[in-house]
Every structure is written in C-alpha cells, then in structure tokens.
N, C-alpha and C positions, 0 to 999 in steps of 0.2 A: 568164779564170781568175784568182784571185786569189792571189800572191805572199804566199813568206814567206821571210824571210833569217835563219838561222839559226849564230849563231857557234857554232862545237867541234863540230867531225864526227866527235869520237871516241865510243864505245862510248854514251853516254848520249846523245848527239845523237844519234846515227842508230837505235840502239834503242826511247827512247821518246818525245824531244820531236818529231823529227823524221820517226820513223813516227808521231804522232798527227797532226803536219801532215801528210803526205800523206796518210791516212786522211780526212782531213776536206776535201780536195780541192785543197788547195794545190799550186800550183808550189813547187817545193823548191829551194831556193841554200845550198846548205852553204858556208860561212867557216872558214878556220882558218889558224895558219900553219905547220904540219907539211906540208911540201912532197910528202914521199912520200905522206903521207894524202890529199892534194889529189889529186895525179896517180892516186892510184891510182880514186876516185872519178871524174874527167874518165875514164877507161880504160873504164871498165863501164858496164854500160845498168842494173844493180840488183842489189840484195844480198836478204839473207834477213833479215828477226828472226822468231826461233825464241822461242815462250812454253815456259815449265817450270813446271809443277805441277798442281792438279787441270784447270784447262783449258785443256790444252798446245794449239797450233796451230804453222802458220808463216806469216808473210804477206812475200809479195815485196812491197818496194818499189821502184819503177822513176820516173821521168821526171825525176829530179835534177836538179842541174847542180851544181858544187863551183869552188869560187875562191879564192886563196891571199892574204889580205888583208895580206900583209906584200908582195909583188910587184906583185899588181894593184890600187892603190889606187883609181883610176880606174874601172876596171870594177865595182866595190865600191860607191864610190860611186851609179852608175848603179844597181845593180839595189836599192839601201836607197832612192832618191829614187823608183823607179815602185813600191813592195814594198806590202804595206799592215800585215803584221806583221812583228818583228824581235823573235827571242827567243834566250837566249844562256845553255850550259851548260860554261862555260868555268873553274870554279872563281869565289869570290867574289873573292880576290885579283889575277885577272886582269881584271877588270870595268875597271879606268881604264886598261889597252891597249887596251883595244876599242873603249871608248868617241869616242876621234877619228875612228875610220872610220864610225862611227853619227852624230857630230855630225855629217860632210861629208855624210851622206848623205840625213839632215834639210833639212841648210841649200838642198842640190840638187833639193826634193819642188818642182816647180808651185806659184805660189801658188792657192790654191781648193782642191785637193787635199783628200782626207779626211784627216785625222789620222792618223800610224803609232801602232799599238801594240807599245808598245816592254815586254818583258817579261823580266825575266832571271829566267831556270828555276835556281837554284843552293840548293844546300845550306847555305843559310843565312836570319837572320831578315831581312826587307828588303832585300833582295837588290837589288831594283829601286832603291829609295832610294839606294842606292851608285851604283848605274849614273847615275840622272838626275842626281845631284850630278857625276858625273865628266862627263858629257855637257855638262851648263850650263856648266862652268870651260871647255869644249872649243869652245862655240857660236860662230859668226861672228854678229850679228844679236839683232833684239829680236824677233822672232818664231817662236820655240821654242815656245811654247805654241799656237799660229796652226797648226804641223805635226805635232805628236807628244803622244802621251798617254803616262801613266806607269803600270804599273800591277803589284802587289806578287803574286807566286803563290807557293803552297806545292806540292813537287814531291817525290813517294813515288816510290821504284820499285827493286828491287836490280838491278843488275845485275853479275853477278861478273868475274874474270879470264875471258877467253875462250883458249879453246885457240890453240896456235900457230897453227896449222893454217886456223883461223878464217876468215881472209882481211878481208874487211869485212861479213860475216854477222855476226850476234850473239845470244846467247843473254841472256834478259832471264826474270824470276818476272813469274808469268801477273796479280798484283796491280799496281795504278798506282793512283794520286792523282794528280791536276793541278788545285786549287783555285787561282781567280783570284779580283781581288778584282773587283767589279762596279761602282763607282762612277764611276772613272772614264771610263768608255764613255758615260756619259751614257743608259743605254739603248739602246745600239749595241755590243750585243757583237757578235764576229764569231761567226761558227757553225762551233763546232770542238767537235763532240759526247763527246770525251774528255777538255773542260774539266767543273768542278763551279764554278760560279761563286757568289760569298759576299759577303754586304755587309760579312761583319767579318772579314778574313783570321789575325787574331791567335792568336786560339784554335786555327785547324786547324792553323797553323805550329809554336806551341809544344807541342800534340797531338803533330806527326810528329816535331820536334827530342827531343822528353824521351821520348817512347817507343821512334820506330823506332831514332833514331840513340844514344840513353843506353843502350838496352838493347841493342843492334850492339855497343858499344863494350866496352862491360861485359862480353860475353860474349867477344869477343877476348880482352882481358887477362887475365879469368879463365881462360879455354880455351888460354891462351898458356902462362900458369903451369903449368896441369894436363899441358902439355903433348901438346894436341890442336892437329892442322894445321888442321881447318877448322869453321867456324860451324856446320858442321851436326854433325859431333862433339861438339865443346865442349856444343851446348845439349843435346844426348843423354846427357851426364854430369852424373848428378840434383844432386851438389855446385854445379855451374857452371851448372843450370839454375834451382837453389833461390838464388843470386845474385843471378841476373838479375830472378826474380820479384822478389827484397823490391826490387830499386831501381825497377821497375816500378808496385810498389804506392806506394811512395812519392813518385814524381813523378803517378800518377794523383789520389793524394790531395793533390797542389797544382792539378791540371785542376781537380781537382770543385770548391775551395773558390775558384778563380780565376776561371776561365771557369764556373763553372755546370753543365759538362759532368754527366750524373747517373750515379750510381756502375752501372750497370749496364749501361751503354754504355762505360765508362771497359771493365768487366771482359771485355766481348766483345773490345775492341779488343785488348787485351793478350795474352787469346785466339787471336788473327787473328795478331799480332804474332809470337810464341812459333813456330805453326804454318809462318810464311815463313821465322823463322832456321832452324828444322829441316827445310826442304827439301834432300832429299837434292842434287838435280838442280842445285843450284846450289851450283858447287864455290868459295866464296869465301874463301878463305885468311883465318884470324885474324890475321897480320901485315902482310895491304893491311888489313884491317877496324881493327886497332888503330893505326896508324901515325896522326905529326903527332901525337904526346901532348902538343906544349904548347898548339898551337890547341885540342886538344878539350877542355883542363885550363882555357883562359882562362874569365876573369869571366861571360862573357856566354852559354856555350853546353854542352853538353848536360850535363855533372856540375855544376861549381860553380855555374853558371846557376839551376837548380833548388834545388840543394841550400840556395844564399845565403836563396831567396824562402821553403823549408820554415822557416830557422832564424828570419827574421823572422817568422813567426807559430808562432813555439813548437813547431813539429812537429818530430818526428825525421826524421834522412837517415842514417839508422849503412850501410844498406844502398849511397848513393851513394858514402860516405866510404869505405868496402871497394872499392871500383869506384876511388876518387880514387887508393885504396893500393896497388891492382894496380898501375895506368898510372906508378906511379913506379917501379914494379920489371919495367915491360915496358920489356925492352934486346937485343931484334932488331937484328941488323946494317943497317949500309945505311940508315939514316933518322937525315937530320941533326939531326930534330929530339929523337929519341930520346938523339942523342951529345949536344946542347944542353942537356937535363934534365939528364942525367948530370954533365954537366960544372957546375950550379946546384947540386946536390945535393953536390956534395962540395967547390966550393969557399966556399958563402956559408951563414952559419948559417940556422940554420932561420927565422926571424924575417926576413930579407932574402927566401931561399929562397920562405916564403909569401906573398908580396907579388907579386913577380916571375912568379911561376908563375901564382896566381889574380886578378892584381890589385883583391884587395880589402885594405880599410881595415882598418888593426889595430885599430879598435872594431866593425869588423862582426862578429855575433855565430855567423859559422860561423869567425875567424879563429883560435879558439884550437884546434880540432877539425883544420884543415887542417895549423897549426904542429906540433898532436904527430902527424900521417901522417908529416910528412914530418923530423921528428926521427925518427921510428920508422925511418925508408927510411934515414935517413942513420947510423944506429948500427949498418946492416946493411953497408954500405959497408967 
C-alpha cells in the first residue's frame, strides 16, 4: 500500500486532504504538534466527515496512524523516508517549521527509491515554492533532486467552525477542488482520483484566490458591518449580497482579460460561488471568515492583489475598494491583527498608513484610491 505523510491534522487535514488520501487508498500518518490532537487520534480507530449541501453523505475514515512531530522526530523521520507522498495544510506561515522534518526525512529515502511528492495544500499562491525554498536552506546533501519532487496545487474547500461536541469528526460543503500541477511528475502522477491535474496551475489558483476567498472576505466584512453573525446571513442580505457581486465581477473581468478564462464560465463559477457562501448547513462565522485583515489587505493577495492588476489596465475596482473600506473598519475583539491595523490607522498618516498596509509604491496607480480609503477610515476614528 502506498504511504502518505500528511502535516496539520486539524479540521482541513483530516476533512478534505486527508480524507481524499484515504479515499484514494493510502495509508494515512497525520503530523502535527498539538499534542492533545495527536493523542487523541493515536486513541481511535476513525472519525467521520460529514458533506453538507445538495450531496450530503458521510464517509468514515479508519486505518490512520497520528505522530506528534515536535516529540517524535525520529519516528517522523522514518515514516517521510519509506512515504511516497507528503502534503501539508498547516497554514502558509508555518511552511519553514515543518520543513526540517521533511528535509530529515528526504535525506533518510534509500537511494533508488522513487521520488517523494512533496505538496503543500495551503491557502495561498505557490505554496509549494515556499516549502521547497525552506526544505533546500534545511537539506543535508546534493541530492535533493535525486529524492523528491516539487509540485504547486490549488486547494477549494470550506470548511466551517465545527461544534464543540464535534470530537475529531468534521463537517465539511459537499464542493472541493484539489488542482495539481502535472509537470513535475514527469508523467507519473500518483492516482488520487480527487486530484484535477493541470499543466498551468496559475489560472485555477488566482480563479479560487480572487473569487472564493475575495468574495468570503468581502462578505464578512460587509456582513460584520450589517451586523450579521454568519456567511450564510450576510449573503442573504441583498445590500451585502449586491457587494459581493460587483467585487466578483470585477475580479472576473481580470480572469477573462488575464488568463483567457471565457466570460460565461467566469459567470457560472460566480454562480457556484454565491450558492456555497449561502449554504445554510454550514455555520461559518463572519469573524473567523474576516479575521487577519492585514495578511488579506497585503500587496499580493485577494483585494489589493487584484484590484492593483485591474488599475494597471484601466479598469475599475470601486467594488474591491468598498471591500478594502470595510476590512478597515472590521474591529472584532480578539484578533491581533485587527488591533495591529487599528493601531496603523490612527497613529501614521495616511500616506505611510498606505504603504504599510498595501505595500505598494506611491506611483502605482491604485495608490491614490487606497490613501483616500484609508484617510476616509481615519477621519472616522
């Protein structure tokens, strides 16, 4: 049977990457360093994921195994050196902690051995790329290439708060994505029937960043404002649902003129899109959905991300910059990063402020549009 070591056995790990690994026939080694999470998996023979929406099921997962990669490095080792995949949903931040236990456990594969495919499932662009950069700085050895492949996937899937009650069962929407990219297998992918494999991963990436997660975000903040608890409220209230459209239209109309995608596939997706934030079944709080507003505000990702590439080619973003002007006035307790803005916004002018937040150039031409949001935010202060 063929091994898969898979870092973060929390909620997304064992809900979707790691139920499509077993599903696809693997032995299962969950990683992480949440000690009760670990024991509690060593404890049981299997848990539940539950689908929500039109095609609800439940499928048990059983034949695990779980391993506490801050304790056992050793045993970590061993099961990454016989494994033949290693995928990891640990947050993209957390990518060069992990990455020592993946170097040791490369550098321990037989020589001859097939190549591990090394995959990190995260909510970001290149995800992989981070990883294999932190892996190389970690390697013992010139034959890193000789052991392991690198390979970049794009990873859809909500899964919300789960009930107290929960245990290690999970409730997950009955939709997934899991696009990998196919080149470097050489023609040896492995057979895991819940991949979509793609010679060019860029597109379906900034497809799922600018739609699922720009318009997640947006609807939090708007729905925070309007003062609704949950994503499936907020998008029910036609003001916050009429929001989310215009930033969805206008990040589709960078897909279509970017990637080629054709406008009436852009409109189904949005469609599809609309339809999972308004799953009743899935009870996902607007303030886990909005929270980290300086990561989701930064240069590179789901508002100013988009909105920068709209102003380089002349198009409007009024609908992202509404979205930009929420997330400066969403101030939920309890999120340092939320205090962190607050605390940008009232001590540095505005003109420092938009720098710092979006890091762009004071001649890029969305920088004047972002300076008067965030003058606006701070004369409300």
């Amino acid at each position: 049977m063929s091994k898969a070591v898979h870092f973060g056995a929390g909620n997304i790990g064992r809900g979707f990457v790691g139920l499509l690994l077993h599903e696809a026939g693997y032995e299962l080694v969950f990683a992480d360093v949440a000690d009760a999470l670990i024991t509690q998996l060593q404890e049981t023979d299997s848990y539940e994921v539950r689908t929500v929406g039109q095609n609800a099921a439940t499928t048990v997962v059983d034949g695990f195994s779980a391993i506490n990669s801050t304790n056992e490095p050793e045993g970590l080792t061993e099961q990454i050196a016989s494994a033949d995949i290693v995928t990891t949903a640990v947050g993209a931040h957390i990518l060069r902690f992990v990455a020592p236990n993946i170097a040791a456990g490369i550098a321990a594969r037989p020589a001859g051995a097939p190549r591990l495919a090394v995959m990190a499932c995260e909510n970001a662009i290149n995800a992989t790329d981070l990883l294999e950069q932190e892996i190389r700085a970690n390697y013992q050895g010139e034959d890193l290439d000789e052991k392991a492949l690198f390979s970049n996937t794009a990873v859809d899937r909500i899964v919300p708060v789960q009930a107290e009650d929960a245990g290690l069962d999970v409730t997950v929407e009955d939709f997934y994505e899991w696009a990998v990219e196919r080149g470097p297998f050489g023609g040896q992918e492995p057979e895991v029937p819940g991949i979509t494999w793609v010679d060019d991963l860029g597109p379906y990436i900034e497809r799922k960043l600018f739609t699922v997660n720009t318009g997640h975000a947006t609807a939090a903040w708007h729905g925070w404002a309007a003062g609704h608890a949950r994503i499936a409220e907020a998008i029910a209230d036609r003001a916050v649902a009429q929001q989310v459209e215009a930033v969805l239209e206008e990040t589709s109309a960078l897909l279509v003129a970017k990637h080629g995608f054709a406008e009436d596939d852009m409109a189904s997706y949005r469609t599809k899109v609309l339809g999972r934030f308004a799953n009743e079944a899935l009870p996902d709080p607007v303030e886990r959905v909005g929270r980290a507003p300086l990561r989701k505000l930064s240069r590179h990702d789901r508002i100013v991300g988009p909105s920068a590439e709209l102003a380089e080619r002349g198009l409007g973003s009024e609908g992202l910059l509404a979205s930009f002007s929420a997330a400066l006035a969403f101030t939920p307790e309890g999120d340092d990063e939320v205090t962190r803005l607050q605390e940008i916004l009232r001590t540095q002018d505005a003109d420092a402020a938009a720098s710092e937040i979006t890091g762009l150039d004071t001649d890029h031409p969305l920088f004047p549009a972002v300076r008067e949001a965030i003058a606006a935010r701070q004369s409300a202060l």
